[in-house]
C-alpha positions as a Python dict, from the first residue, in 0.01 Angstrom:
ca = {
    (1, 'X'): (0, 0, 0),
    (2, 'X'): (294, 226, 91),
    (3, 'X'): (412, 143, -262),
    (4, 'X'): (111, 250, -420),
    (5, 'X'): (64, 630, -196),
    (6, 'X'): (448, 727, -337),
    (7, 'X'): (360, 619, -675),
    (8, 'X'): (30, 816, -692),
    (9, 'X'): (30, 1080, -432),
    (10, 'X'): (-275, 1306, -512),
    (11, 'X'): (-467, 926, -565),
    (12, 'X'): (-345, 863, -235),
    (13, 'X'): (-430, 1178, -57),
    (14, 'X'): (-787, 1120, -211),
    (15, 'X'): (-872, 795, -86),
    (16, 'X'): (-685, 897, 254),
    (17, 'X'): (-963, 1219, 228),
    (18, 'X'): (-1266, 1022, 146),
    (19, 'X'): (-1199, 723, 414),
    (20, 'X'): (-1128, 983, 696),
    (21, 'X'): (-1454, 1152, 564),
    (22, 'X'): (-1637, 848, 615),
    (23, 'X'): (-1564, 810, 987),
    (24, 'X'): (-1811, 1081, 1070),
    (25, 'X'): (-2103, 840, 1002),
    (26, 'X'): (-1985, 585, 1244),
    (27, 'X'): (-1946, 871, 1579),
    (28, 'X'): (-2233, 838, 1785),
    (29, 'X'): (-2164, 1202, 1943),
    (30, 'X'): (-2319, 1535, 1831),
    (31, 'X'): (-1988, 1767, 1945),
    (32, 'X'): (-1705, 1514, 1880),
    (33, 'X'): (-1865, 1497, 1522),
    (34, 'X'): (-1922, 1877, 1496),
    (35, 'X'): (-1568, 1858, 1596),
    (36, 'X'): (-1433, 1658, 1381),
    (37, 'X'): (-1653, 1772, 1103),
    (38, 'X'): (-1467, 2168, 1165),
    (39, 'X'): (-1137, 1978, 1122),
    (40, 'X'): (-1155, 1745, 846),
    (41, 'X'): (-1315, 2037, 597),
    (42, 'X'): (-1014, 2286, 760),
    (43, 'X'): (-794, 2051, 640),
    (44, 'X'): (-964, 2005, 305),
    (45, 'X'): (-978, 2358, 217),
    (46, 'X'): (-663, 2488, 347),
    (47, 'X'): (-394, 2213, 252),
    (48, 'X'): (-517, 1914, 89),
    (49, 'X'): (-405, 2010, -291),
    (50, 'X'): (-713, 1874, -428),
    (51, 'X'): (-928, 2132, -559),
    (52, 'X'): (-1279, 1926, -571),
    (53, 'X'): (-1185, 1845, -229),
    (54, 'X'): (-1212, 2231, -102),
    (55, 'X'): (-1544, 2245, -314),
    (56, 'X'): (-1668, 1955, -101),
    (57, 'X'): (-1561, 2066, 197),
    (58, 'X'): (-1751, 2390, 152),
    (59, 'X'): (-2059, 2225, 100),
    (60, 'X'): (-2002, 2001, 362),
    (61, 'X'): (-1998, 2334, 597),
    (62, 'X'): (-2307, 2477, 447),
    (63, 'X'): (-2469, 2134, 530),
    (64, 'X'): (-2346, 2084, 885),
    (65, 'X'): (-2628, 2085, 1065),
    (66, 'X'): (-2813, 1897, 813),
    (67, 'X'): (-2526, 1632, 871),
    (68, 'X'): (-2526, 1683, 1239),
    (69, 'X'): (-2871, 1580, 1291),
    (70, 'X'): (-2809, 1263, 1083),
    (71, 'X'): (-2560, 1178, 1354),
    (72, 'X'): (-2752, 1258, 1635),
    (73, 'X'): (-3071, 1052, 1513),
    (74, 'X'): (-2950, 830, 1265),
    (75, 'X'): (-3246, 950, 1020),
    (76, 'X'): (-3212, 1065, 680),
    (77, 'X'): (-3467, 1216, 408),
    (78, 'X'): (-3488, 913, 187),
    (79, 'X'): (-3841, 837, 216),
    (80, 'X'): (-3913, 1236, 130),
    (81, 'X'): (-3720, 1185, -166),
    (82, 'X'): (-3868, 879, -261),
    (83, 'X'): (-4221, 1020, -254),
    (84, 'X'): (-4113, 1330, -440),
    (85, 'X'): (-4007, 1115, -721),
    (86, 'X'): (-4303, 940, -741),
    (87, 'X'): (-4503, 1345, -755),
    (88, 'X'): (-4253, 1442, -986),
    (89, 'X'): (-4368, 1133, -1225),
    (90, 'X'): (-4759, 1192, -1208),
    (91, 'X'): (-4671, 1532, -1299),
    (92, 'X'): (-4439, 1399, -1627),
    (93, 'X'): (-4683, 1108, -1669),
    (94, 'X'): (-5027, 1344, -1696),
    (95, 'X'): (-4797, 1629, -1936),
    (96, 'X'): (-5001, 1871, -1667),
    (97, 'X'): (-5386, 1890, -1491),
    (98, 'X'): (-5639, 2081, -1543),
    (99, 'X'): (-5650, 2195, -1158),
    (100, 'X'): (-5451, 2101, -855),
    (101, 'X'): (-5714, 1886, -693),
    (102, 'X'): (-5675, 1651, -1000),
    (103, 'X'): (-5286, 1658, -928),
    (104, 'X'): (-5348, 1587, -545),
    (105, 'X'): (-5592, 1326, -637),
    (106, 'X'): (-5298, 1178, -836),
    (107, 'X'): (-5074, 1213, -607),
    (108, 'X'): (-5282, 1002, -332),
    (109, 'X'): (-5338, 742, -633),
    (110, 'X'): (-4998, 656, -662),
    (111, 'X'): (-4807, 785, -312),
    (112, 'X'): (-5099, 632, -39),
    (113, 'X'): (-5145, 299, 32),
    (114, 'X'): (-5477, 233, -36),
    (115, 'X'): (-5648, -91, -123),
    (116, 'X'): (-5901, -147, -347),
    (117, 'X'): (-6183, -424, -401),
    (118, 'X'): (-6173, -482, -732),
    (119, 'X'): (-6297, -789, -897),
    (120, 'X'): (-6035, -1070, -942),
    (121, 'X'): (-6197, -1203, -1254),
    (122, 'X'): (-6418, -1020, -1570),
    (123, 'X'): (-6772, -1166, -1557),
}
């Protein structure tokens, strides 16, 4: 491995970036992450030589508390995002309603959970 960082530094650096990146997820604490957090994009913007890295890490500061609050209760937005992609293809799949009630109406077609009687067999 040692081999491999002197051969390709800035391919090094990166992977050495991304893996101490990924340690936030597994801290169970709100400040040592906020902590850490502070550090790891210092170090990113300031002397990591990796340009996309300092982009990253700038977003990653804009989203802190966003990413906080993932490590404080382990819940993310998935399901939100889910449900908005299933909106966002009623919408494409109608090319556009008449009203919004016929969009909402839509929307609880496909999004809720409803079951309906229908007839297992044509008679």
């Amino acid at each position: 491995m040692k081999e491999f960082i002197t051969t390709y530094p800035v391919l090094g650096e990166a992977y050495r970036m991304k893996e101490t990146f990924n340690l936030l997820w597994e801290m169970d604490d709100e400040q040592k992450a906020s902590e850490y957090l502070d550090l790891w994009c210092d170090y990113a913007m300031h002397h990591a030589d990796i340009s996309a890295f300092a982009a990253f890490a700038k977003t990653v500061k804009s989203d802190k508390s966003g990413i906080l609050n993932y490590v404080k209760t382990r819940i993310t937005n998935g399901v939100l995002e889910g449900i908005n992609n299933k909106i966002q293809l009623a919408k494409r799949r109608a090319r556009g309603y008449r009203n919004i009630s016929n969009l909402t109406n839509m929307v609880y077609f496909i999004c809720g959970k409803f079951k309906f009687d229908y007839p297992l067999r044509f008679t």
